[in-house]
N, C-alpha and C positions, 0 to 999 in steps of 0.2 A: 293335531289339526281337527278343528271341528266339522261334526257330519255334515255334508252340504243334502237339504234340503230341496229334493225334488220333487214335480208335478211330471204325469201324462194326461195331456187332453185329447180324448178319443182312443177307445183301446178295444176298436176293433181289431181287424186281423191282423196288423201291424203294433197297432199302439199297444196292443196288449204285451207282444214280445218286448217291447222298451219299459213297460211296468217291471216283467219278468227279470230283467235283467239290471235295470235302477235296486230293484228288492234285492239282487245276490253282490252289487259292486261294493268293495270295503269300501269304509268312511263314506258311503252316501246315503239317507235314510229316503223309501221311497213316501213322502208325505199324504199322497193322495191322488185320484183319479176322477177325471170328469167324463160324463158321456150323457148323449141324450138317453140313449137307449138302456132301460131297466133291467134289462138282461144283462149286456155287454157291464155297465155297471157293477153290478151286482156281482158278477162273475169273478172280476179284476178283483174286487174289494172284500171277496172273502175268499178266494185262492193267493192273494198276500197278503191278509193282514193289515188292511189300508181302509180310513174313510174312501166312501164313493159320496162326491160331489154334484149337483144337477147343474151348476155354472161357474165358468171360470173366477168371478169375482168372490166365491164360497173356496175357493180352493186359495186365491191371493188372499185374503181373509183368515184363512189356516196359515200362513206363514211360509212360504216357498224361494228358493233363492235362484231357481232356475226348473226348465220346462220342455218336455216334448211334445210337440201340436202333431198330432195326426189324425187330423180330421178329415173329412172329404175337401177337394184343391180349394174348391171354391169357398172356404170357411177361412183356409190359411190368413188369407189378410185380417177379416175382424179378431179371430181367437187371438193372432202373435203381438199383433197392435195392440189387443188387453194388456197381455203380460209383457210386452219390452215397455212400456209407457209408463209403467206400476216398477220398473226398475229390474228384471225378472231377464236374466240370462237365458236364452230361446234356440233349442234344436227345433226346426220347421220341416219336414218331410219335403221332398220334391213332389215337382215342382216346386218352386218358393211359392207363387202365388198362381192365378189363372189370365194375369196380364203384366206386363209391362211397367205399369201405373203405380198399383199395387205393390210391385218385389220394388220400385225405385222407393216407396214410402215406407218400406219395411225397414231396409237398410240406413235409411235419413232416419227414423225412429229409434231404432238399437244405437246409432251416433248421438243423436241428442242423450239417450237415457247411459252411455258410456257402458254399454253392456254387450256381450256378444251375440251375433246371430250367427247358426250354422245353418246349413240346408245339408238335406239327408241323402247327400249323394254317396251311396252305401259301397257303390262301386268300387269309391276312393281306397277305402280298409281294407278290400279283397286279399288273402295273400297272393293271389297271383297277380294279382294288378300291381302290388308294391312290388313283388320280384320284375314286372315286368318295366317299371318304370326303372331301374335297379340299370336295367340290358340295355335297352334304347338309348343311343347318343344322337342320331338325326335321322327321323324316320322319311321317307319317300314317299309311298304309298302306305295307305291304313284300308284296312276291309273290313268292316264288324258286322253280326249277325246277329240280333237278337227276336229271338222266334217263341209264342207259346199260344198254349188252347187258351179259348175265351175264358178270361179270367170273372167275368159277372162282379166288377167291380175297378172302379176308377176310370168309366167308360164317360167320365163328363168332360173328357179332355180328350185331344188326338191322341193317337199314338205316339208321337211325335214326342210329345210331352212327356206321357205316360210311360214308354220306354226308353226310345230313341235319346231322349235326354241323359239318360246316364251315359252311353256313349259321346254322346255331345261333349259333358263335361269331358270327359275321358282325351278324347279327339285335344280340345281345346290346351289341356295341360299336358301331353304329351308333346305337342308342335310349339307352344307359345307365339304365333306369331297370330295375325289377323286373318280370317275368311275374307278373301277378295272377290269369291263369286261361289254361287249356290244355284243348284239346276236339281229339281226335287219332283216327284210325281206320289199321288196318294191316293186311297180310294175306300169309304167308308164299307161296311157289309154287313153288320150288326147294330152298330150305333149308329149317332145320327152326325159322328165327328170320324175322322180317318182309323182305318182300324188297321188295312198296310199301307206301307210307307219307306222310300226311296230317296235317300239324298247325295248327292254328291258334289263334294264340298272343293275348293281348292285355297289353300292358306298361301300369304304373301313369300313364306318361307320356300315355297314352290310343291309341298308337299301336298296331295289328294287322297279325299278319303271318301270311301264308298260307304253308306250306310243302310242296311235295311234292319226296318223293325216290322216286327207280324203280331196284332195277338188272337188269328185265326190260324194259325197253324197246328197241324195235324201232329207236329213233332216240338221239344223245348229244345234249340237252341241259342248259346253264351258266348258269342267266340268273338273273336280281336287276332287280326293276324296283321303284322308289321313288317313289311320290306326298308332293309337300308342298304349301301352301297353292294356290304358284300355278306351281309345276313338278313336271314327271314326269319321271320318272329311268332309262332301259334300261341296262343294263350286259350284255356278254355275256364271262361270263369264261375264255371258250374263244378267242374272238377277239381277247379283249383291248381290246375296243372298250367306248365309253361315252358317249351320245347323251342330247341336254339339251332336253326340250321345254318351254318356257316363255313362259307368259301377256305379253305386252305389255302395258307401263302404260294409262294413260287408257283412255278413255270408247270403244267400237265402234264408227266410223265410219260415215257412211251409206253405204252400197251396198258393205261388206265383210260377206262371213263369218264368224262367230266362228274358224274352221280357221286364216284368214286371219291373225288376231291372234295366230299361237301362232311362234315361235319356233324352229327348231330349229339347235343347236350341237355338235359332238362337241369331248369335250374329249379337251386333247393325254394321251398313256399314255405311259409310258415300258413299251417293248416288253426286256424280258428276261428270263429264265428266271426263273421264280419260287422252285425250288428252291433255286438259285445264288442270291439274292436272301437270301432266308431262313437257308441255312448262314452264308455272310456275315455276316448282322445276328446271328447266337449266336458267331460265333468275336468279333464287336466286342463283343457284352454279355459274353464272355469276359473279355476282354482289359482292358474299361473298367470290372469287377467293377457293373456297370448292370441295370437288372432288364429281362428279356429285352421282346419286342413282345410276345408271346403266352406270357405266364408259369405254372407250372403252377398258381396260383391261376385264372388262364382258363381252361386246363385243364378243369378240378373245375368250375368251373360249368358250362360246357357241357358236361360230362358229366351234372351233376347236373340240368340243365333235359330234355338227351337223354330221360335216365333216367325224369325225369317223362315223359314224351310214351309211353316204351314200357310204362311200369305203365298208362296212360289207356286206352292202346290195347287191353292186356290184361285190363283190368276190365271193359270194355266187350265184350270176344268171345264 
């Protein structure tokens, strides 16, 4: 099988680990990297052995068969639109794009050019989030938390976006059914976009989900906790752990506790890099012409539910 040929565009704090990691994956050669920045450049391109590029068309120009964009949000649209148009198989970091407009002509673009688009919702590879999808048969109630200090980066979007959005996806493919109403509160404190943020979602399935995301929090965290009829669900996706508490059949014994009759289990994770995980599964929907886990039709809706939650929040201010 020949090496597939790849590009990162932007290899800042992120993009740099997808160069990282393009550089170690068999049968992929990492081609090359773009960035504005001379440093970040420089950096990537002599810690693996890679031209450094000053523009994407120097890098499509080198010969690339597919591409990680991790630029800042608001770039996603012109960078991906380079390379899907140019024929160029495209991982886009989440968000997909910083609107609406943008993620619906991302995905109309990767159609025309018969190529894939993924969006980098990292969450999906987690091993505990695949054990956790694994357990769940009809969830009820959803809770998630996702909490951290100011991050002094990726502040040109709510939080909403910025976090909250992996959950979202997460939310939306655990339930499968439609949001049929959304009641949200937000309040910026650093930035000049929402920095915490409160949604609460309810799906056609009848199922509701609580969501907060922080990134002024004094503490990190990751968690996912899932109620169903006759089990409860922790997931901690920093840990990578994932704890199963569940009701015991028959009738309450005499002189037991209800505490008594509950169950608990962790199930097995597979512990690896999620990222590593995630490039791997695009270089195979590459390779298998397959539609990716996390497609940019996923994408778009978790941006477009996002979307709702931060107009809710702003009609309400």
């Amino acid at each position: 099988m020949p090496s597939l040929r790849v590009g990162v565009v932007g290899v800042g704090h992120l993009g740099y680990h997808h160069a990282r990691i393009y550089a170690s994956l068999p049968d992929v050669t990492l081609a090359g990297v773009v960035d504005t920045s001379d440093e970040r450049g420089r950096k990537a391109s002599l810690d693996f052995g890679v031209p450094r590029y000053a523009a994407v068309q120097e890098l499509l120009e080198a010969g690339i068969d597919a591409a990680s964009v991790a630029v800042p949000t608001s770039a996603h649209h012109q960078v991906a639109s380079a390379l899907l148009d140019a024929g160029v198989h495209v991982l886009v970091e989440k968000p997909i794009t910083t609107n609406l407009r943008d993620a619906a002509d991302l995905v109309n673009r990767a159609s025309d050019s018969g190529v894939n688009l993924q969006v980098g919702h990292i969450e999906r590879f987690n091993g505990a989030v695949i054990a956790l999808f694994d357990a769940i048969r009809k969830p009820r109630f959803i809770e998630c938390h996702r909490l951290s200090p100011y991050p002094n980066r990726s502040d040109d979007v709510s939080v909403v976006l910025d976090l909250m959005i992996h959950d979202l996806d997460i939310v939306r493919a655990l339930d499968g059914t439609a949001v049929v109403s959304v009641d949200a509160v937000g309040v910026p404190v650093f930035s000049a976009q929402e920095d915490i943020a409160n949604a609460r979602l309810r799906m056609r399935s009848g199922c509701v989900a609580n969501l907060t995301s922080s990134r002024v929090s004094m503490e990190r965290m990751r968690k996912i906790r899932i109620f169903e009829a006759d089990a409860y669900v922790s997931t901690d996706y920093s840990e990578q752990e994932v704890m199963v508490y569940r009701k015991k059949s028959g009738p309450l014994p005499e002189g037991m506790t209800p505490m008594e009759m509950i169950s608990v289990e962790p199930l097995a994770v597979q512990h690896d890099e999620p990222l590593k995980l995630e490039l791997a599964s695009f270089v195979e929907s590459v390779r298998a012409r397959r539609r990716p886990v996390v497609s940019g039709e996923d994408g778009l809706a978790a941006l477009q539910l996002a979307q709702q939650i931060v107009d809710r929040i702003r009609q309400s201010a």
